[in-house]
Biopython code that builds the backbone (N, CA, C, O; Angstrom):
import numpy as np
from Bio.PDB.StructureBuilder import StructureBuilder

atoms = [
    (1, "UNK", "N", (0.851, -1.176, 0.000)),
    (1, "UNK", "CA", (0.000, 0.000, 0.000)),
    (1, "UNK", "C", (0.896, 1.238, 0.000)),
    (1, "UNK", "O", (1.940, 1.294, 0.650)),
    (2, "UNK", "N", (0.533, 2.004, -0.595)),
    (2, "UNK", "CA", (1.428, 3.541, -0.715)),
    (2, "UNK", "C", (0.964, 3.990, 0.396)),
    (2, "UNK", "O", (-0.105, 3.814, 0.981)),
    (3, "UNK", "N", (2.493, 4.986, 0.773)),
    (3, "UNK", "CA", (2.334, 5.572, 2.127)),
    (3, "UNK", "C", (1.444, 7.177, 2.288)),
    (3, "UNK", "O", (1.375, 7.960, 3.235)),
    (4, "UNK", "N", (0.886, 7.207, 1.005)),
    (4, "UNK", "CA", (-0.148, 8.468, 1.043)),
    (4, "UNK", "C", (-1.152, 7.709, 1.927)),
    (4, "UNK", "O", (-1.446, 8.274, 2.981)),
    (5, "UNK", "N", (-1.847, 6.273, 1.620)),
    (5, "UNK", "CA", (-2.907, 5.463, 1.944)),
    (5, "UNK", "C", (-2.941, 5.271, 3.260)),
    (5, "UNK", "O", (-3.784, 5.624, 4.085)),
    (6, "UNK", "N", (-1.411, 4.361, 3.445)),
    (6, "UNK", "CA", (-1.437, 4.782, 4.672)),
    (6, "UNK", "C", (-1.803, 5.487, 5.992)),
    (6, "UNK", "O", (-2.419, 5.157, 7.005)),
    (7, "UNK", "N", (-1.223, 6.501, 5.599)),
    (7, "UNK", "CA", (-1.346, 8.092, 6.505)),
    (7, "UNK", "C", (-2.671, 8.408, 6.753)),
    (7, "UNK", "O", (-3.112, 8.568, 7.891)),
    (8, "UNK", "N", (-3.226, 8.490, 5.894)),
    (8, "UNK", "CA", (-4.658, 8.901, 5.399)),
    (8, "UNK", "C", (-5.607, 8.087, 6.583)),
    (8, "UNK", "O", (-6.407, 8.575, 7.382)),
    (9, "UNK", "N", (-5.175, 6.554, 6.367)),
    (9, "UNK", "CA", (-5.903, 5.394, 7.554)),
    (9, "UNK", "C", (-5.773, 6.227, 8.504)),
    (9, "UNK", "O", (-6.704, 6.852, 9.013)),
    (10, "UNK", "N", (-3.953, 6.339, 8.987)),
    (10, "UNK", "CA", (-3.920, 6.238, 10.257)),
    (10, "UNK", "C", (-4.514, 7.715, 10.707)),
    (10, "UNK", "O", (-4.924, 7.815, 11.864)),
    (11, "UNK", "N", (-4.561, 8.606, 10.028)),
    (11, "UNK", "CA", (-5.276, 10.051, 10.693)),
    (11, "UNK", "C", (-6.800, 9.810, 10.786)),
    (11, "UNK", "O", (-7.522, 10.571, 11.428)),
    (12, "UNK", "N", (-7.291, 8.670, 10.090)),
    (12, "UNK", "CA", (-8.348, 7.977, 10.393)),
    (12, "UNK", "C", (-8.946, 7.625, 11.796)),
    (12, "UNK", "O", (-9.967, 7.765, 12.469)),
    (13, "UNK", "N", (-7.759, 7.114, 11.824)),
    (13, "UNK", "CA", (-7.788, 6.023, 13.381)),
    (13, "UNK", "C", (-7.624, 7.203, 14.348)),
    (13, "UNK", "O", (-7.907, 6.985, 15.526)),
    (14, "UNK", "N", (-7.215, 8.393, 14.005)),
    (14, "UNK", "CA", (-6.795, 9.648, 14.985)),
    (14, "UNK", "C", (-7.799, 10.346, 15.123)),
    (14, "UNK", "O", (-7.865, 11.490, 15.573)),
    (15, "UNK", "N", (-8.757, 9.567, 14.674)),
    (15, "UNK", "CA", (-10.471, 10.816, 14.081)),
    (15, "UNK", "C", (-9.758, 12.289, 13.565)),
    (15, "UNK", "O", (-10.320, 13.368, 13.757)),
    (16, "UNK", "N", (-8.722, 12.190, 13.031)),
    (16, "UNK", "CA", (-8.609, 13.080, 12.057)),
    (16, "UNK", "C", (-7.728, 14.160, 12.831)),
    (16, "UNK", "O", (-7.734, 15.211, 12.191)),
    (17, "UNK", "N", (-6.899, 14.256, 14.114)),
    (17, "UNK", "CA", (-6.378, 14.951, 14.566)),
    (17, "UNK", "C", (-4.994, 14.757, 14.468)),
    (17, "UNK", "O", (-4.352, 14.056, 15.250)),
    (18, "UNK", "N", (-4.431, 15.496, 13.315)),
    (18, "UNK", "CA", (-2.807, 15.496, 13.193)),
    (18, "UNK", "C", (-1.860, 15.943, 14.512)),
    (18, "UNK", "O", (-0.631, 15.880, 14.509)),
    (19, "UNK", "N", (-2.419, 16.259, 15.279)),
    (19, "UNK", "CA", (-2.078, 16.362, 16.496)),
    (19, "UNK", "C", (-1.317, 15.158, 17.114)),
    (19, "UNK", "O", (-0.168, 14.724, 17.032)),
    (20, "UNK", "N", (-2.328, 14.844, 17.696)),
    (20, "UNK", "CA", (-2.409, 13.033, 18.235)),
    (20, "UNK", "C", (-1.443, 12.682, 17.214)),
    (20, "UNK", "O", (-0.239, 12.832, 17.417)),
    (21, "UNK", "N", (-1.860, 12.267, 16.228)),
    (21, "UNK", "CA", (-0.763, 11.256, 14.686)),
    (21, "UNK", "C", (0.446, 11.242, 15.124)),
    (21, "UNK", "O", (1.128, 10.266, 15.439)),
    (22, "UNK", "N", (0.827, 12.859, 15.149)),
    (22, "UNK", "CA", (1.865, 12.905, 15.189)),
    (22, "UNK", "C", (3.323, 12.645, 16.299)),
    (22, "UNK", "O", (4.526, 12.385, 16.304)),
    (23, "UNK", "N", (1.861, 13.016, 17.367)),
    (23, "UNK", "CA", (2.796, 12.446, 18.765)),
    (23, "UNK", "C", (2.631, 11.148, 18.881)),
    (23, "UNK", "O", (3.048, 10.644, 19.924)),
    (24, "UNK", "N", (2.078, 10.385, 18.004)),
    (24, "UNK", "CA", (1.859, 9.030, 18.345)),
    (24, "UNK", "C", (3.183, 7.910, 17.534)),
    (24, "UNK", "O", (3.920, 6.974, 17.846)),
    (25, "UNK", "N", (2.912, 8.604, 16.566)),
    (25, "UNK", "CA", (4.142, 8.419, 15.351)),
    (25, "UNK", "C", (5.310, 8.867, 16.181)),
    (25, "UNK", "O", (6.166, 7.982, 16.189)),
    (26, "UNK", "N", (5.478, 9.381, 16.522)),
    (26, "UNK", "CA", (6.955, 10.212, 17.626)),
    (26, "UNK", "C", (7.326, 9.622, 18.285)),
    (26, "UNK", "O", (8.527, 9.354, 18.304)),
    (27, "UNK", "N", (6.275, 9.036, 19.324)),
    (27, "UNK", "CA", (6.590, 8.137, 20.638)),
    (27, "UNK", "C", (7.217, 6.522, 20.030)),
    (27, "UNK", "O", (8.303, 6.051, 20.370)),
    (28, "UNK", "N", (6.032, 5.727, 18.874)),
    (28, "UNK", "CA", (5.923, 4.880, 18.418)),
    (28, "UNK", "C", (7.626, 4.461, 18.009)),
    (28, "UNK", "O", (8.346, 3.563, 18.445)),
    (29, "UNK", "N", (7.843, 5.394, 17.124)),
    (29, "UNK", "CA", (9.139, 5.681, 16.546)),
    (29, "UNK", "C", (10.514, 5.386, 17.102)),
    (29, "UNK", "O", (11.417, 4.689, 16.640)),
    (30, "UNK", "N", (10.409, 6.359, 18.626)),
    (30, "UNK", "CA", (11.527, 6.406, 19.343)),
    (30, "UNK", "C", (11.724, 4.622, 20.035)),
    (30, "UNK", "O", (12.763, 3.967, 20.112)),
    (31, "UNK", "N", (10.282, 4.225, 20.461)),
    (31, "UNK", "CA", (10.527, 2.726, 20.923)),
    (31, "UNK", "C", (11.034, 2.151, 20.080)),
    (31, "UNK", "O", (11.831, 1.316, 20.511)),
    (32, "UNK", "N", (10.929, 2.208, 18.672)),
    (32, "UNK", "CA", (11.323, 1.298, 17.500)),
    (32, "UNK", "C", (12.868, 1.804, 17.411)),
    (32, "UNK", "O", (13.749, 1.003, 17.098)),
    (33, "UNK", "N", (13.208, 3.391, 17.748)),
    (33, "UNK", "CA", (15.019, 3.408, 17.774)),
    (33, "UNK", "C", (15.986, 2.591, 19.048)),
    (33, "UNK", "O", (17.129, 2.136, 19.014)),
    (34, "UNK", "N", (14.843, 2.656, 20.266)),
    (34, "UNK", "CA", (15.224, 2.273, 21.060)),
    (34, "UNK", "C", (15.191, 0.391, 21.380)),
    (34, "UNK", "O", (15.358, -0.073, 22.507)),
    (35, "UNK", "N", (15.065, -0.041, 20.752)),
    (35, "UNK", "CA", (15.163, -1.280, 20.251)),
    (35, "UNK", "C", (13.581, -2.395, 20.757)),
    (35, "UNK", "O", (13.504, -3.369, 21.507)),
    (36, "UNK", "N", (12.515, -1.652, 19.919)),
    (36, "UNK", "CA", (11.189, -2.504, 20.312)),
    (36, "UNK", "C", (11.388, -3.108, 19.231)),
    (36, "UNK", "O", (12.367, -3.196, 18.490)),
    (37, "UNK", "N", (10.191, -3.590, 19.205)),
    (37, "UNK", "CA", (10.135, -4.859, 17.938)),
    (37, "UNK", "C", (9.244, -4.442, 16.889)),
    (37, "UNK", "O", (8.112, -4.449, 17.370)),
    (38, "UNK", "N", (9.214, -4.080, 15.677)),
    (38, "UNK", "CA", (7.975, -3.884, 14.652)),
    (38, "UNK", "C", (6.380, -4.782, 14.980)),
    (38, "UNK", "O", (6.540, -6.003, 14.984)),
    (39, "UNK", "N", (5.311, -4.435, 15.172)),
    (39, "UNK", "CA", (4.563, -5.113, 14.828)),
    (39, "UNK", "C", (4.230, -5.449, 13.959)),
    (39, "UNK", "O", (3.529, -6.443, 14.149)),
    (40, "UNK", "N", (4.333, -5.124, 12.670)),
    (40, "UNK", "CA", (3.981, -5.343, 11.617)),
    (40, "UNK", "C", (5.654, -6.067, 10.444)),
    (40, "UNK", "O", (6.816, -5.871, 10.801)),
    (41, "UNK", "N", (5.303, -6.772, 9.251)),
    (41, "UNK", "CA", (6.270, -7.125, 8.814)),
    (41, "UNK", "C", (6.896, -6.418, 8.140)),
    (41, "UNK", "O", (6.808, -6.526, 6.917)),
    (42, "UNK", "N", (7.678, -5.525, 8.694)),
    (42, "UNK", "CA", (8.966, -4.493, 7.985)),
    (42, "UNK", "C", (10.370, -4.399, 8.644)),
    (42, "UNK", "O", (10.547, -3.940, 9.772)),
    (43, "UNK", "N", (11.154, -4.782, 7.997)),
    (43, "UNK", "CA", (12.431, -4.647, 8.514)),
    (43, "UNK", "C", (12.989, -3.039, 8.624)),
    (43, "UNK", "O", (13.294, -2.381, 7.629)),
    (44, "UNK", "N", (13.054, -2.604, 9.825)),
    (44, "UNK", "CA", (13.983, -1.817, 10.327)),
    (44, "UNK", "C", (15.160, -1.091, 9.971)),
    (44, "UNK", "O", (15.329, 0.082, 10.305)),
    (45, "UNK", "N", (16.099, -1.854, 9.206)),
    (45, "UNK", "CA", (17.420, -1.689, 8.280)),
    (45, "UNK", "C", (16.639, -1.091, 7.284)),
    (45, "UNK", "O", (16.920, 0.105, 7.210)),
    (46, "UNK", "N", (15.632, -1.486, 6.358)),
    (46, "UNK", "CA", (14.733, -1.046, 5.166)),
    (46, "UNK", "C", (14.626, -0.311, 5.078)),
    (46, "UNK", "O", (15.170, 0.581, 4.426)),
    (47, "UNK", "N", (13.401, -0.423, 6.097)),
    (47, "UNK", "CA", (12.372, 1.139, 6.923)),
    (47, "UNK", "C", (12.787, 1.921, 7.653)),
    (47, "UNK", "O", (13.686, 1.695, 8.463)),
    (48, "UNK", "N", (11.914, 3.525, 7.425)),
    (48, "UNK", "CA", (12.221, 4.437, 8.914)),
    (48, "UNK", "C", (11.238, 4.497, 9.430)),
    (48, "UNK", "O", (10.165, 4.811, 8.915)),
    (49, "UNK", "N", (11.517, 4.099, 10.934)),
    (49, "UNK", "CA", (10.847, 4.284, 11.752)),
    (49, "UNK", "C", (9.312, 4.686, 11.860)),
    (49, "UNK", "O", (8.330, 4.035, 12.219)),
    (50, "UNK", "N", (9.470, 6.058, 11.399)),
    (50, "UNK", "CA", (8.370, 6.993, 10.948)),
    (50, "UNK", "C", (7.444, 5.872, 10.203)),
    (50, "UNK", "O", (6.237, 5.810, 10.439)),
    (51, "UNK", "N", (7.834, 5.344, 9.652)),
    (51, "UNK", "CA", (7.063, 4.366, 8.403)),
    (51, "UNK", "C", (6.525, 3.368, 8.895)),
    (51, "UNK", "O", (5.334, 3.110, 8.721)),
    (52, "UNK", "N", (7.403, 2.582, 9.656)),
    (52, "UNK", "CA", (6.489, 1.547, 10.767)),
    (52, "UNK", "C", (5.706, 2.342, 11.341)),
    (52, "UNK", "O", (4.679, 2.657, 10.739)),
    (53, "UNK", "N", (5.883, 2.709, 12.227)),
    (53, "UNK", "CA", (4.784, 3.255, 13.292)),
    (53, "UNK", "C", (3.634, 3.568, 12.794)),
    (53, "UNK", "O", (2.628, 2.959, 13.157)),
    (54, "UNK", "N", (3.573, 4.702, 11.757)),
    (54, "UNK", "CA", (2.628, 5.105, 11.439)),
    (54, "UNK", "C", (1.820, 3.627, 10.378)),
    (54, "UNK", "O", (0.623, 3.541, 10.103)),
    (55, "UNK", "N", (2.633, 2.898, 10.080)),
    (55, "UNK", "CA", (1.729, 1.804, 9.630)),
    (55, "UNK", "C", (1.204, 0.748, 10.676)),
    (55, "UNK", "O", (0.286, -0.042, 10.454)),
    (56, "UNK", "N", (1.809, 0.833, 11.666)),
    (56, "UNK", "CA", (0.964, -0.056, 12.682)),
    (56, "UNK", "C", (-0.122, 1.120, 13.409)),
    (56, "UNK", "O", (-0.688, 0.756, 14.439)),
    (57, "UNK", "N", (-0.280, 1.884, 13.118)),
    (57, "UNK", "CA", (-1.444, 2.833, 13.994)),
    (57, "UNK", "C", (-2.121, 2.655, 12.641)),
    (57, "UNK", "O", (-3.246, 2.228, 12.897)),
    (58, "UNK", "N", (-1.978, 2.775, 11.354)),
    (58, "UNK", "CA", (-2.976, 2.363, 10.401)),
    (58, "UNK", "C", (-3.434, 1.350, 10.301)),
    (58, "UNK", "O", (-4.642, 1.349, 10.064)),
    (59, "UNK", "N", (-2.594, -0.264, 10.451)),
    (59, "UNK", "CA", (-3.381, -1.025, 11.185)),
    (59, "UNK", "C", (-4.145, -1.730, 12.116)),
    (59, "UNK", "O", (-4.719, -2.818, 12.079)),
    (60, "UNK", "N", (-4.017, -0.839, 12.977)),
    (60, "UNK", "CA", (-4.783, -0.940, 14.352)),
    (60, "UNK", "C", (-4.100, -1.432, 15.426)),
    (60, "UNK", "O", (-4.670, -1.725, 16.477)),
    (61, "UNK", "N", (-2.869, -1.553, 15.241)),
    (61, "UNK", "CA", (-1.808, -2.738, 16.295)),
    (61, "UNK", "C", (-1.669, -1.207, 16.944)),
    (61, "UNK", "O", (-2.851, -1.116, 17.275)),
    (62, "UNK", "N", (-1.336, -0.477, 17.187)),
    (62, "UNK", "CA", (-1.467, 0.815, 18.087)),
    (62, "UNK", "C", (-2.523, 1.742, 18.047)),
    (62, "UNK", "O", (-2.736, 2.270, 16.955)),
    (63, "UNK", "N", (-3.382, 2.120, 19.209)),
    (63, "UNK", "CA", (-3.822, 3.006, 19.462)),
    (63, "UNK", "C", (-3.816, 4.159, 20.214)),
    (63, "UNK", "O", (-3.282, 4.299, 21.314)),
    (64, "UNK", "N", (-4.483, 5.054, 19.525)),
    (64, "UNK", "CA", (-4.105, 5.948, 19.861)),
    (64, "UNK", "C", (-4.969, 6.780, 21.357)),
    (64, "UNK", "O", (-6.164, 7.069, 21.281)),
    (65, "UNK", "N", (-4.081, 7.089, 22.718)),
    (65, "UNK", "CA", (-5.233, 7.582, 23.513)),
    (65, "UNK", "C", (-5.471, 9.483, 23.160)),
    (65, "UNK", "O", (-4.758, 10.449, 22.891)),
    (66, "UNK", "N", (-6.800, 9.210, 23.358)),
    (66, "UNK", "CA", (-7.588, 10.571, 22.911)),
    (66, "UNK", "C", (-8.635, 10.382, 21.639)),
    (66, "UNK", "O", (-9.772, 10.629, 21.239)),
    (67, "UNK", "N", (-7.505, 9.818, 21.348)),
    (67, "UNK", "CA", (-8.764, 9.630, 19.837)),
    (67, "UNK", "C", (-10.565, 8.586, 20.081)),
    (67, "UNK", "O", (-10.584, 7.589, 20.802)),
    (68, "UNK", "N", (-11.253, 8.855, 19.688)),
    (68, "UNK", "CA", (-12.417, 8.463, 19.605)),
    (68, "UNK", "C", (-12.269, 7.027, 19.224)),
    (68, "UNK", "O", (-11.453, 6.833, 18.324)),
    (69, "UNK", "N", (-12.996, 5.768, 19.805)),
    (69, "UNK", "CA", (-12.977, 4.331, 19.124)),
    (69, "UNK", "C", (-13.807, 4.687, 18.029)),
    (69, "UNK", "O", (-14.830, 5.368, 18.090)),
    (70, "UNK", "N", (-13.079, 3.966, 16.607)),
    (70, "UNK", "CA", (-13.931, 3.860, 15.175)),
    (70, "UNK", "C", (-15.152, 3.378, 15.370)),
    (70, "UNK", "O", (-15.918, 3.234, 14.417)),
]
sb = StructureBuilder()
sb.init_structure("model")
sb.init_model(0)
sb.init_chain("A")
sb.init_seg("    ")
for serial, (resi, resn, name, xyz) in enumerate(atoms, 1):
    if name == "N":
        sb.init_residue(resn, " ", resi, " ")
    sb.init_atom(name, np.array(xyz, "f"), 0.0, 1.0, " ", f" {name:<3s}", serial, name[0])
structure = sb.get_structure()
């Protein structure tokens, strides 16, 4: 999936507050520098960070608090 599609989900899942996204993507991120594990299947070496995260909050493996349940 292109990472326009992506994004798009996950500000979805944010009920639409780039706010939230972004601190969520931030936090998400830093665990993934700090040596968490991807939830989703993307290698690390590949990917940045930024890119996981925000694709596991597009697929629902992170949520976000504040945001409204879908």
């Amino acid at each position: 999936m292109r990472l326009e599609k992506i994004a798009a989900k996950a500000l979805e899942r944010a009920n639409f507050n780039r706010y939230l996204l972004s601190t969520a993507v931030s936090k998400r991120a830093n665990e993934l520098a700090n040596g968490a594990q991807p939830l989703v299947e993307m290698d690390p070496k590949k990917h940045k960070f930024s890119d996981i995260a925000i694709t596991e909050i597009a697929e629902g493996l992170i949520t976000i608090e504040g945001a409204k349940a879908n």
